[in-house]
PAKE-921595 format. One line per field, with one value per atom (N, C-alpha, C, CB): atom name; x, z, y. Coordinates in steps of 0.05 Angstrom, whole numbers. Each point is the difference from the previous one (the first is absolute). Glycine has a CB too. Example, Ala and Ser with C-alpha at 12.3 -4.5 7.8 and 13.67 -1.06 7.14 Angstrom:
2
a = c(N|CA|C|CB|N|CA|C|CB)
X = c(264|-18|18|-38|31|16|-15|24)
Z = c(156|0|0|25|-39|1|14|-43)
Y = c(-114|24|24|-23|44|24|22|-13)
***
This chain:
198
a = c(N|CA|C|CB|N|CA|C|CB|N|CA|C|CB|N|CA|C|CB|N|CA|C|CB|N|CA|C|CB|N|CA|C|CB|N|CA|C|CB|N|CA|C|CB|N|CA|C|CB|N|CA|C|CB|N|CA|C|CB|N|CA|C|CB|N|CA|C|CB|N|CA|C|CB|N|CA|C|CB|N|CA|C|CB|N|CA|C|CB|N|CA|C|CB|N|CA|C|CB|N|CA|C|CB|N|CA|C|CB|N|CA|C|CB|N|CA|C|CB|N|CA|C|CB|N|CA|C|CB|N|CA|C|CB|N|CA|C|CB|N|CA|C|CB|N|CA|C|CB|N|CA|C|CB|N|CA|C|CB|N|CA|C|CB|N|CA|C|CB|N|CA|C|CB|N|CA|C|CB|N|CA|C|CB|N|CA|C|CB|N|CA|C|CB|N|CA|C|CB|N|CA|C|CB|N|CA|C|CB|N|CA|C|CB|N|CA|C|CB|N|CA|C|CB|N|CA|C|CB|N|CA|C|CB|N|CA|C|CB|N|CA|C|CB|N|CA|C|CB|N|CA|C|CB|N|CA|C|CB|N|CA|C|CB|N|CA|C|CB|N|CA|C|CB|N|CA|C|CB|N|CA|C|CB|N|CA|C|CB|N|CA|C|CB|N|CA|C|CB|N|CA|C|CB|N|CA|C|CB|N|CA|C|CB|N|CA|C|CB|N|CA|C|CB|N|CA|C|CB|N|CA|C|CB|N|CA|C|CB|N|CA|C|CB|N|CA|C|CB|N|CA|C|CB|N|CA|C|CB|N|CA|C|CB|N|CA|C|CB|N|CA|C|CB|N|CA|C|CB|N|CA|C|CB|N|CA|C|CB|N|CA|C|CB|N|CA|C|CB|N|CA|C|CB|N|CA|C|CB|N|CA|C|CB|N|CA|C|CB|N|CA|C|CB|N|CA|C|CB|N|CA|C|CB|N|CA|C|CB|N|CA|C|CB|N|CA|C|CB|N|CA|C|CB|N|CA|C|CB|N|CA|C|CB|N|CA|C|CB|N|CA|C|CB|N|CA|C|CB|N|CA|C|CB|N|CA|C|CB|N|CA|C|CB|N|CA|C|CB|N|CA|C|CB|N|CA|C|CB|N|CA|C|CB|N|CA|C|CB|N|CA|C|CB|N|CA|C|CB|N|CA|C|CB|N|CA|C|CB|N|CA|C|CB|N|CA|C|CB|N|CA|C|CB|N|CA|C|CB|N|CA|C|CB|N|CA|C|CB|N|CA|C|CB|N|CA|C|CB|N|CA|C|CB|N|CA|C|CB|N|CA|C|CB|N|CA|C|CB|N|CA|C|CB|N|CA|C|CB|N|CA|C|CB|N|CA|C|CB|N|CA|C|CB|N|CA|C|CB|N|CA|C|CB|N|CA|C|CB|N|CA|C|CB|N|CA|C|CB|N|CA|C|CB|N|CA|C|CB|N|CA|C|CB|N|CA|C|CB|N|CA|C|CB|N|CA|C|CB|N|CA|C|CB|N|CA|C|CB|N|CA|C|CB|N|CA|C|CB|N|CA|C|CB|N|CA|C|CB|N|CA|C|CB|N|CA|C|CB|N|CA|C|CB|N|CA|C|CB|N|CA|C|CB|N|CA|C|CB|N|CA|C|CB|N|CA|C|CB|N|CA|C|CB|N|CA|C|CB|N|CA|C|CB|N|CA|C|CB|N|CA|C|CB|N|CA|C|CB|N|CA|C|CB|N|CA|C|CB|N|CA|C|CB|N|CA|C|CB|N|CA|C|CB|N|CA|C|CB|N|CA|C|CB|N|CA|C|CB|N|CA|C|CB|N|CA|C|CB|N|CA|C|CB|N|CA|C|CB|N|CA|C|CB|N|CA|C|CB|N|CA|C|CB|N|CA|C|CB|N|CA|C|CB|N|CA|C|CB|N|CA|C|CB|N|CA|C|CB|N|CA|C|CB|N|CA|C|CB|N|CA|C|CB|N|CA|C|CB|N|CA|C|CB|N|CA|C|CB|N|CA|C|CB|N|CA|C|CB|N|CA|C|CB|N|CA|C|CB|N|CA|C|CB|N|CA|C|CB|N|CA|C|CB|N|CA|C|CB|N|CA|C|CB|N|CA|C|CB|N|CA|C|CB|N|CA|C|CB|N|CA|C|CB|N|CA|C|CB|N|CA|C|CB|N|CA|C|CB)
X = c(1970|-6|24|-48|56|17|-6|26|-20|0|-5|27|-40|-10|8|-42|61|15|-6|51|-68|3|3|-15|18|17|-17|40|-43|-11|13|-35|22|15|-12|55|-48|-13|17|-34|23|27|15|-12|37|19|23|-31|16|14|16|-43|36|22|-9|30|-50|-18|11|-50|47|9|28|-39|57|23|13|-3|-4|6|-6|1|-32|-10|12|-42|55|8|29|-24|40|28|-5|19|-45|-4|-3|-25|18|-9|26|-43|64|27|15|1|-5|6|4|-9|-28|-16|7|-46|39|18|25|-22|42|29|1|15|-36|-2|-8|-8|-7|-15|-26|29|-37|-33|-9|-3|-31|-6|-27|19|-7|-5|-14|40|-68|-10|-15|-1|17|-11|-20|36|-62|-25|-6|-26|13|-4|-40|63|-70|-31|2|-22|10|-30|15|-38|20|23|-19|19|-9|-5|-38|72|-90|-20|-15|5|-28|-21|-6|-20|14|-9|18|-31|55|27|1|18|-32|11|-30|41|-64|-19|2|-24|34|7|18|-4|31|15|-16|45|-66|-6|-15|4|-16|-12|22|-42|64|26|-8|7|-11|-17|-14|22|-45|-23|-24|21|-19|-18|-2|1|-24|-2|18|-49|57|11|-3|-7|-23|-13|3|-23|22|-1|27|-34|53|26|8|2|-10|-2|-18|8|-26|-10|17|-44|58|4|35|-47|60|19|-3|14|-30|-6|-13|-12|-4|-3|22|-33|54|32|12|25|-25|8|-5|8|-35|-8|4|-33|34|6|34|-47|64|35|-4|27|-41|3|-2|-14|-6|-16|14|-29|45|13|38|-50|59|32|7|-2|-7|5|-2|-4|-19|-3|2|-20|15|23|38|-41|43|35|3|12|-36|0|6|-26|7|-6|27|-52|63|23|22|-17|13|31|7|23|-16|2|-2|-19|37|5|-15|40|-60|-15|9|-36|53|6|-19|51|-71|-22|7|-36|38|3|-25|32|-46|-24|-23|13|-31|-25|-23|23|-34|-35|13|-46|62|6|11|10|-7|6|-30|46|-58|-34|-14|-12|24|-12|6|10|21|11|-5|41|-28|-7|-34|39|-62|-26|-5|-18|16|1|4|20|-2|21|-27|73|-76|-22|-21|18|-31|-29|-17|7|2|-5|-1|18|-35|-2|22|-48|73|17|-13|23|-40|-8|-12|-9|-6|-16|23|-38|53|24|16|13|-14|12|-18|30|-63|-11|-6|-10|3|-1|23|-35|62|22|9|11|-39|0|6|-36|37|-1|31|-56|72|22|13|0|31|15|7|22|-7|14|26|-29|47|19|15|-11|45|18|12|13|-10|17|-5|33|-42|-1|25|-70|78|31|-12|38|-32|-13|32|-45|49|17|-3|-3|12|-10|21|-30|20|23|-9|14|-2|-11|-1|11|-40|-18|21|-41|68|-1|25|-28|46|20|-19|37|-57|-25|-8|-20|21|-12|22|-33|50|28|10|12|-15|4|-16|8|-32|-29|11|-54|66|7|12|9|-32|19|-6|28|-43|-13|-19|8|-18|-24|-17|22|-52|-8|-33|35|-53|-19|-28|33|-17|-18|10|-16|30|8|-20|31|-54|-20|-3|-19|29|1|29|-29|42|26|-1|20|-44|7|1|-28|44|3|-13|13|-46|-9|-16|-12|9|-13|22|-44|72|13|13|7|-20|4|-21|12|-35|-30|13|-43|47|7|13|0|29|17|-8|24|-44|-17|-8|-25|7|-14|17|-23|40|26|9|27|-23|16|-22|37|-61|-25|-10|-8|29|-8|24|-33|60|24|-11|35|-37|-17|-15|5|-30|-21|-3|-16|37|4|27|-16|35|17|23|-34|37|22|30|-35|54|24|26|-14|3|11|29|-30|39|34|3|7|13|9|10|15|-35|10|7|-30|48|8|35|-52|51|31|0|20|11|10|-15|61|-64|-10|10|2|22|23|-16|46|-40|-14|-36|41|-47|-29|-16|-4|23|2|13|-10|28|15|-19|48|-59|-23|-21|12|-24|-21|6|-24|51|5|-4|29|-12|3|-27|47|-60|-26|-18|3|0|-9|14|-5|25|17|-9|35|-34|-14|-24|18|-36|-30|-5|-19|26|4|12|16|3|13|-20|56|-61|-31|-18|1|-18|-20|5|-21|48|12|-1|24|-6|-11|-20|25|-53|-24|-14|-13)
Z = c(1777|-16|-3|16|-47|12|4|-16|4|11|-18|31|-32|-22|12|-20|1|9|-26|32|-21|-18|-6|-1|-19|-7|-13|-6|20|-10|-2|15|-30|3|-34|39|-36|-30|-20|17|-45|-24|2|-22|19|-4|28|-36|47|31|-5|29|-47|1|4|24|-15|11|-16|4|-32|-13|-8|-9|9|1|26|-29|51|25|9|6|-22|12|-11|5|-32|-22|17|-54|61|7|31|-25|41|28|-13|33|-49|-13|-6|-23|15|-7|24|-41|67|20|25|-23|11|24|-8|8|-35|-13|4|-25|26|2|31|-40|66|23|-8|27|-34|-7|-4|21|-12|9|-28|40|-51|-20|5|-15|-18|5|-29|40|-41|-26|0|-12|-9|-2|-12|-1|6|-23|4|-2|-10|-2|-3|-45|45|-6|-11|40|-62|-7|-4|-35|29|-8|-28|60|-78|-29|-3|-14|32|-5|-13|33|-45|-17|11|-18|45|4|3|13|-16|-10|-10|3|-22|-32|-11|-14|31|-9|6|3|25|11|-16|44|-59|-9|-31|28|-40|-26|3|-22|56|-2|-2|32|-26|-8|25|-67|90|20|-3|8|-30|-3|9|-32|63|14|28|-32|39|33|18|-5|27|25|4|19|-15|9|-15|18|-38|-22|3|-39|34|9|21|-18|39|29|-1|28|-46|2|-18|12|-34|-23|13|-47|71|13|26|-18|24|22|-18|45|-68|-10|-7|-10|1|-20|32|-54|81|10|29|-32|21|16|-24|39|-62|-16|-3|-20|31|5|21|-16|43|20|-3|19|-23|-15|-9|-12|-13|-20|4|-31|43|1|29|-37|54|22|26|-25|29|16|-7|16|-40|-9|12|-31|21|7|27|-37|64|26|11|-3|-5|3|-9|-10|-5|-9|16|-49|61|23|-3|0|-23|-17|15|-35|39|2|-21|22|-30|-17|1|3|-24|2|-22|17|-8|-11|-8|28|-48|-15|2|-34|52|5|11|-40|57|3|0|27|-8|3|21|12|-5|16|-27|52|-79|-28|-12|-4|14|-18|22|-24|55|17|-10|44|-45|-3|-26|32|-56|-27|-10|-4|10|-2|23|-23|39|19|-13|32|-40|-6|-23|-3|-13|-24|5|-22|58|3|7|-35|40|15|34|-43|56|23|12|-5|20|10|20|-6|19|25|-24|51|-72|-16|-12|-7|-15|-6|27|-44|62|10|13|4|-4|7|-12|18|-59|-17|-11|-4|22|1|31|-45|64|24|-8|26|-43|1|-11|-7|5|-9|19|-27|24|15|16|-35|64|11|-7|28|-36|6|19|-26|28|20|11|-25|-1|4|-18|18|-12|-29|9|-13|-8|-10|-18|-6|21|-9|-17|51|-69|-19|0|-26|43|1|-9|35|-65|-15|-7|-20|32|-26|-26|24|-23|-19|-23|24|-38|-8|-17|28|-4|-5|-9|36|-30|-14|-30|49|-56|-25|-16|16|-2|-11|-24|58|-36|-5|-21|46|-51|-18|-25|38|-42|-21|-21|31|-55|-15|-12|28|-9|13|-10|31|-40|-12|13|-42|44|24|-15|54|-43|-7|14|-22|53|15|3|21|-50|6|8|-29|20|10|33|-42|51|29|12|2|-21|3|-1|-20|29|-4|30|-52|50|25|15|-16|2|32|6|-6|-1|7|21|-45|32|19|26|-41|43|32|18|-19|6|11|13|-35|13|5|22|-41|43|22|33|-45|35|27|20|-31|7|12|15|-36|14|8|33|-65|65|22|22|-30|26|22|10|-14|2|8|9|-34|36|16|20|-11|32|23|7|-1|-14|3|-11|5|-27|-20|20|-64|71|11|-19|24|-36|-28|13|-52|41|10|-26|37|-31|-9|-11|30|-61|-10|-9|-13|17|-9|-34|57|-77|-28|-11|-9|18|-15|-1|-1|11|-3|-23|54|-52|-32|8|-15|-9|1|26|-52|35|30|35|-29|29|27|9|-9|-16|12|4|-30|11|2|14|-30|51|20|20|-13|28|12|0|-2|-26|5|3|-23|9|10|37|-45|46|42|6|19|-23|11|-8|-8|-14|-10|17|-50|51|8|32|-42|56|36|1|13|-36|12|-10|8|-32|-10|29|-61|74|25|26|-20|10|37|-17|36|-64|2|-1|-20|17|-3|26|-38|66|22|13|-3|-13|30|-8|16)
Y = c(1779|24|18|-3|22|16|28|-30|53|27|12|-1|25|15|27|-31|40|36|16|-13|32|17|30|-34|42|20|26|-39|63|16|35|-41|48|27|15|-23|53|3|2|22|-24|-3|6|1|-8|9|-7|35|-44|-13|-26|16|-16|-26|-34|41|-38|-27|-31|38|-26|-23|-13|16|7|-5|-16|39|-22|-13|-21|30|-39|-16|-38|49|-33|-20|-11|27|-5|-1|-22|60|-59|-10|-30|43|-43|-29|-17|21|-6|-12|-8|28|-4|-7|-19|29|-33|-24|-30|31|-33|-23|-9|12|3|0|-8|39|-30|-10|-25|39|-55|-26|-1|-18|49|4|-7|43|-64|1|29|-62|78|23|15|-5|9|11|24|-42|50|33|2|18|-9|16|28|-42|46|40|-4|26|-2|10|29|-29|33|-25|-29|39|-45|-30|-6|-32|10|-3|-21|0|21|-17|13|-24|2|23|21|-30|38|18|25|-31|28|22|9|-10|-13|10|15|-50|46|18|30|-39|34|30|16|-17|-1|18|15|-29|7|14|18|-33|41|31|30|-27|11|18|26|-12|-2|32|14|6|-13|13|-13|19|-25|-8|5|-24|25|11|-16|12|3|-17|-27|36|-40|-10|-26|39|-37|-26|-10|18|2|-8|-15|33|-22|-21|-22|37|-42|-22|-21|24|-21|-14|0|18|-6|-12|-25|48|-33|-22|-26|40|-40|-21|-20|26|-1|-17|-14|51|-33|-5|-28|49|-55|-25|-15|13|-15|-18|-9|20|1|-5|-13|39|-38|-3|-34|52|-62|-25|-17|22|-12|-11|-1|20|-10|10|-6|42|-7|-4|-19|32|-43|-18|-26|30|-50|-10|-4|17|4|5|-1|32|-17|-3|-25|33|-50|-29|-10|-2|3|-16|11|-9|22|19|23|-33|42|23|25|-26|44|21|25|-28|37|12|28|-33|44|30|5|6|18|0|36|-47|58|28|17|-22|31|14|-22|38|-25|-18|20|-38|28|17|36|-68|74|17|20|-30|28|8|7|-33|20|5|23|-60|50|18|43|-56|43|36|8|-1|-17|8|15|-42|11|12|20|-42|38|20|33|-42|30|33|13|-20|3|4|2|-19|30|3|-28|41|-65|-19|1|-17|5|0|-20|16|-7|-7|-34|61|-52|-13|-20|37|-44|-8|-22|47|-31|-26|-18|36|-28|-13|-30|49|-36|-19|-26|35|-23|-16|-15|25|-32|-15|-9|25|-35|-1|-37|53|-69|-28|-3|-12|22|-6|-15|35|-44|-23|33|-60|73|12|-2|-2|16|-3|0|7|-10|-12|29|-54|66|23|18|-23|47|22|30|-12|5|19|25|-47|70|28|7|20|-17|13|31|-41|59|24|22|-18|35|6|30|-52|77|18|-3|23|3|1|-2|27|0|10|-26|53|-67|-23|-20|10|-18|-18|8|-5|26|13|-3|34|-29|2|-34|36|-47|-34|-7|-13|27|-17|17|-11|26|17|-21|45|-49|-14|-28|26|-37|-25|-14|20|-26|-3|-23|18|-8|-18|-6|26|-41|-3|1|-16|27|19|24|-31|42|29|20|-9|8|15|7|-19|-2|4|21|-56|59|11|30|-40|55|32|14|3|13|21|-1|24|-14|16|-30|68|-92|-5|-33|35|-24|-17|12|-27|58|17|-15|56|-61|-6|-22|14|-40|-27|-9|2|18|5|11|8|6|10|-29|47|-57|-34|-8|-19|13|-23|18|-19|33|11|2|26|-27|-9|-17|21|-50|-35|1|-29|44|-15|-8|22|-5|-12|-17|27|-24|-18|-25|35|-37|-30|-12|19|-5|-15|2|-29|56|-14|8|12|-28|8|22|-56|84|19|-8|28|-25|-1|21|-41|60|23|-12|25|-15|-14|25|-43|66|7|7|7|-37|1|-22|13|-23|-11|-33|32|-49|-31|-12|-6|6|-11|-3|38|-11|7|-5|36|-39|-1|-37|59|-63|-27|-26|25|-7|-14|4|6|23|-3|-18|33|-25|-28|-28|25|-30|-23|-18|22|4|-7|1|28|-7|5|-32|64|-73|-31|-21|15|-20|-13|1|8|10|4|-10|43|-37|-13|-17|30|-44|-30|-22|23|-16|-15|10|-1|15|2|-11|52|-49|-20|-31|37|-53|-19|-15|21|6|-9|-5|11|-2|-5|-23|50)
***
């Protein structure tokens, strides 16, 4: 089996950039190594996105966790089985803080994404608000709706309420690529060779 790391943090953190740049990295080691993101491109994505955010929490967290046992199914575990190093761009800890943030029961999303694979490692991208807003300036996204102020202070609250209890391993992202991406490297690179050893 191989390893599933993933990468969270709120817009504008960088998740995907970094996560793209680790991918060039692990390869260049020999590691076989594939990147996916969430939502991911399933029907049920693409239903969520044609409410354009004009729908309750609730539906929202259901119609992710749907997209998201259907990635899990179809992509991710797949790629596990085959060896694969899985750098995965958001998971269910993204539906927890996001819906959450939107009047969803925290404890609730997390339950109705209780069958997923675990991950190996989750990488907290932790960036101010204001250097995050900064970055999305410009951008054009297709969960921009999820992209406004007060509701990515909320988001940030969550996130900063599972370091602990999820286990995530904190990156200061608001320094340059360079730097944030040599961290996660090592930080990958250390627990890829302890799960290798046991």
């Amino acid at each position: 089996m191989g390893y599933l790391i993933v990468f969270e943090g709120i817009d504008g953190s960088g998740k995907t950039t970094v996560a793209k740049k680790l991918l060039e990295k692990l390869s260049e080691l020999g590691y076989k190594a594939h990147y996916t993101y969430e939502p991911w491109e399933s029907p049920f994505s693409k239903l969520l996105q044609s409410f354009k955010g004009k729908v309750s929490p609730l539906i929202e967290a259901l119609l992710l966790a749907a997209d998201r046992y259907y990635h899990v199914t179809n992509d991710i575990v797949p790629k596990l089985k085959e060896g694969y190093v899985v750098l995965l761009d958001r998971y269910f800890y993204s539906s927890i803080a996001y819906q959450g943030a939107r009047g969803a029961d925290p404890s609730w999303v997390k339950e109705l994404n209780k069958y997923v694979v675990k991950p190996d490692l989750i990488i907290y991208l932790d960036v101010a608000l204001d250097i995050a807003l900064n970055r999305l300036k410009g951008k054009g996204s297709k969960w921009g709706y999820f992209e406004k102020t007060e509701l990515l202070i909320k988001v940030k609250e969550i996130y900063e309420s599972m370091i602990e209890s999820e286990g995530f391993i904190v990156v200061d992202a608001n320094r340059s690529l360079n730097e944030v991406v040599d961290e996660c490297f090592n930080i990958i690179v250390k627990k890829l060779s302890e799960l290798e050893s046991n």
